[in-house]
Each structure stands twice: as C-alpha cells, then as structure tokens.
C-alpha positions in Angstrom: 63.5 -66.5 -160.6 66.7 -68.0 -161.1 68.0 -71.5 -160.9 69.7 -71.1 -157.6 67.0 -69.2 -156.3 64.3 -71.5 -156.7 66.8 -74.4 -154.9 67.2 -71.9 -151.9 63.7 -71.5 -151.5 62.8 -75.4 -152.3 65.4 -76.5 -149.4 63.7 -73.7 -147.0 60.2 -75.7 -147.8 62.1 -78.7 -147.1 62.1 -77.6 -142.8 58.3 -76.6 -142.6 56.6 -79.0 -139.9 53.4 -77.9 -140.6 52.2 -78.1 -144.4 50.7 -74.8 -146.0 47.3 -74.3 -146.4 46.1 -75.9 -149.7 42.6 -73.9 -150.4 42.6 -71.0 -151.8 40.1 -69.9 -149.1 42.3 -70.6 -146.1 45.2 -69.4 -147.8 43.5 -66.2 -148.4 42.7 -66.0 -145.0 46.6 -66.9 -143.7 47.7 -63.7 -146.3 45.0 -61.0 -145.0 46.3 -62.2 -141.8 49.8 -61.9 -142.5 49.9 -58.9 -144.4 47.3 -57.3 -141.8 44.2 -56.7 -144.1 42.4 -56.9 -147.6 43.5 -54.1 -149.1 47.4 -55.0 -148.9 46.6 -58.3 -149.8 44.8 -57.4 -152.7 47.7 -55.0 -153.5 50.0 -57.8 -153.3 47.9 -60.0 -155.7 47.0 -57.3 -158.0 43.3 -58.0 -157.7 40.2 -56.0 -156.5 39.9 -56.1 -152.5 36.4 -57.0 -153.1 38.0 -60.4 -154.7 40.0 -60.9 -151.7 36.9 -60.6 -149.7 34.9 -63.1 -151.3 37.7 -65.6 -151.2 38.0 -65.4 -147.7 33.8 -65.5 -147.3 34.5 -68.7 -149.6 32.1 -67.3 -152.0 34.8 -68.1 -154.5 36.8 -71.1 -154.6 38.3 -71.9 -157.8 41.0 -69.2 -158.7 42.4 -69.0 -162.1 45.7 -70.3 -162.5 47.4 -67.3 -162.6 45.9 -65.9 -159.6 46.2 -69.4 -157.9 50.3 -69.8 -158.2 50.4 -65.8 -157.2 48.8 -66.8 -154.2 50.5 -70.0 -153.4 53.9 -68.0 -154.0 53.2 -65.4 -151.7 52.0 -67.5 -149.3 54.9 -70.1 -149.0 57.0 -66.7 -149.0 55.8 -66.1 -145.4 55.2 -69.5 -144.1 56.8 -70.4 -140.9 59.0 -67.6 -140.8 60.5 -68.8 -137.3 61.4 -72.4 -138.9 63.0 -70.8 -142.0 65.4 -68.6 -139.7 66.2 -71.4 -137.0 67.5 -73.9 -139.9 68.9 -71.0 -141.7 70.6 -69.6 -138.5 72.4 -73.3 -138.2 73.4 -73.7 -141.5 75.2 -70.4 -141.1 76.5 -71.6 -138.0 77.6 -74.7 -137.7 76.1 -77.2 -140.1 76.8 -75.3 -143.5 74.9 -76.3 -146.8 75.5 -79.0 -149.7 75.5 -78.3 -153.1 74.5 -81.0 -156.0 75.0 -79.6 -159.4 75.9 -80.4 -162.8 77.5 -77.1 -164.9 80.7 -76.5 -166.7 83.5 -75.7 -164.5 86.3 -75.0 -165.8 89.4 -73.0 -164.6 91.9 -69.4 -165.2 94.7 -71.4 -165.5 98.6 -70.8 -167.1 97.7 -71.8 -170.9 98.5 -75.1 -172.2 97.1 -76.7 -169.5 94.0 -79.6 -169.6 91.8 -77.0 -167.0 89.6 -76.3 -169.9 85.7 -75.8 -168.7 83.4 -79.3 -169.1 80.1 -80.6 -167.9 81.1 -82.2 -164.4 78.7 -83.6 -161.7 79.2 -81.6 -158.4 78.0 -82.5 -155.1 80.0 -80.9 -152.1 79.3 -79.7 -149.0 80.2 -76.1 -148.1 81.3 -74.9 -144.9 79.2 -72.4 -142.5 80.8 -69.1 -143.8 79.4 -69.3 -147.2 76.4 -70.3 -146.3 75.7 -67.6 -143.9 77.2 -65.2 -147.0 74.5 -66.9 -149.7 71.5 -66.8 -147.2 72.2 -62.6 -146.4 73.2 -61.8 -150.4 69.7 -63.6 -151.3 67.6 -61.9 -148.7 69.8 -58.5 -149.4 67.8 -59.2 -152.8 71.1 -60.2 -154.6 70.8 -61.0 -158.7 71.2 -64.8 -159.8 74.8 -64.0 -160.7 75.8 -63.1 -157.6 74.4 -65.6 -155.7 76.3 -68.0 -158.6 79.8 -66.0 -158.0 79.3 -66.9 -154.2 78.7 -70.4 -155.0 81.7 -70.9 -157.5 83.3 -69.4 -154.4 83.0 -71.6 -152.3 83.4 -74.6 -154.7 86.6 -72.9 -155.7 88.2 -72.6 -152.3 86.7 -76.2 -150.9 86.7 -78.6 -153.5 89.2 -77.3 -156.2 91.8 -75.4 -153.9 91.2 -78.2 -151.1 90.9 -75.2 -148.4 93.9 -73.6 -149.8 96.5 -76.5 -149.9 96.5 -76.7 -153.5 96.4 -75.0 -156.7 97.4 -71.2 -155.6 95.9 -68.3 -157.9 93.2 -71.1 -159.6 90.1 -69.0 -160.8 86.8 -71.9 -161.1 84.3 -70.5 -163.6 80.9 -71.5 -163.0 78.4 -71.6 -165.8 76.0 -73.6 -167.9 73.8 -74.3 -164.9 71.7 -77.7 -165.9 70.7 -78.4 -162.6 71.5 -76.9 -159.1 70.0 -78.3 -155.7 70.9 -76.9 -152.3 70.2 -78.8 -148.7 70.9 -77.7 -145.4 
C-alpha cells in the first residue's frame, strides 16, 4: 500500500461504532460469514480450508503473524460497510475532507521566480468535489500516483490558486510524501 492509501483507509476506521472483532476465532467466523463459506475464505487467506475450519471450531487460536495481519486486513476491509459509505457519501457531498501533510511542493512557474519546491507543512481542507473524485479513483483501484495527482489537485486549485483568484496557469507539484493524513 501507499502512503495515501493507508490514510484513506485509517480515516474510514476512524467512523466504525462498533470495534472489530479482536480474536482470531470470531474474526474467522465474521470472514466465512462475509465471504459466504470456508472455502473462499480460505482462498482469500491463502491457507487450507481445513485451517479455516479449525479456527472457527477454536481449535486454533494463536495464528502466526503473517496469517494474523492477513486476517485482520481482510477483515477491517469489510467491516461496517454501511458506516464507511454513509460518512463517505457526506464527505462527497457536503462536508468534504482535510488534508495534513508535510511534502515538497513546489511550483511550474515563469523562471526566475522563488516558486522552487521545499518541505512545507500542509493542512487544508478540500471541498466536496475532490473528495467524492479521491473516494471513486481509490475504490476504481487507482495507483498511489493517481490518487497523489488528485490531491495536488485540489491543493493546487484551493490553497495555492485561492479557488482561482490568483496565480493563473500555476502547476503545484506534489512529492516527497513524509507524512499524509486524511479526515473526513
């Protein structure tokens, strides 16, 4: 996963009201369940179905680590599904997202001018449109680039070009990602 990825789906956790299951019995058990049997599940996990089986008996109760963050992951994938779309489907409508980052942003601008790309601390909210645009290019399965290129987007056109009043033709580039968190 990518840098902006892992923020989309840590502000997504961020809405549950119920927490996950923590065992790796009853999250077993949530997966067959969600996946609709063993043999998918096992699939999923790349184990034997007889493994997922004896995890949901509880005959087994200590996975490897592996095997333990595989499971986690896939669980917390489909957890609350209904939650995750309701607070998705209002940041794309009318309560966009915020984004707190520190990378090197820097400008296309006419030469000899002080635009030149630096380490800067961002936080800024972005309005509905780019959310809803971020949220369908990441579940469209979009690379971490093009999730970034929607992101210095929207910085661009908010904070640098002030929605257009300012600085005509300015081109932000977006890179050196030290840390990106997203909240909506």
């Amino acid at each position: 996963m990518g840098i902006l990825t892992d923020s989309l789906e840590r502000a997504e956790a961020t809405h549950f009201t119920r927490p996950m299951p923590r065992t790796a019995q009853k999250q077993m058990q949530y997966l067959v369940k969600q996946t609709k049997g063993t043999a998918a599940a096992a699939s999923l996990l790349g184990i034997s179905r007889r493994t997922v089986e004896r995890y949901v008996k509880g005959q087994f109760k200590q996975p490897h680590r592996d095997l333990a963050e595989r499971l986690a992951n896939e669980v917390r994938k489909r957890w609350q599904p209904r939650v995750r779309d309701r607070a998705k489907k209002q940041a794309a409508t009318t309560g966009g997202i915020i984004i707190d980052t520190r990378a090197r942003l820097g400008f296309t601008a006419a030469p000899g001018t002080t635009d030149d790309p630096r380490l800067r601390p961002l936080t800024q909210g972005l309005p509905p449109a780019y959310a809803a645009r971020l949220f369908d290019a990441h579940a469209a399965g979009a690379t971490e680039q093009q999730l970034q290129d929607i992101v210095a987007e929207g910085l661009q056109e908010i904070y640098f070009k002030d929605r257009g009043r300012r600085a005509h033709g300015l081109q932000v580039d977006f890179t050196d990602i030290e840390y990106l968190d997203v909240d909506y």
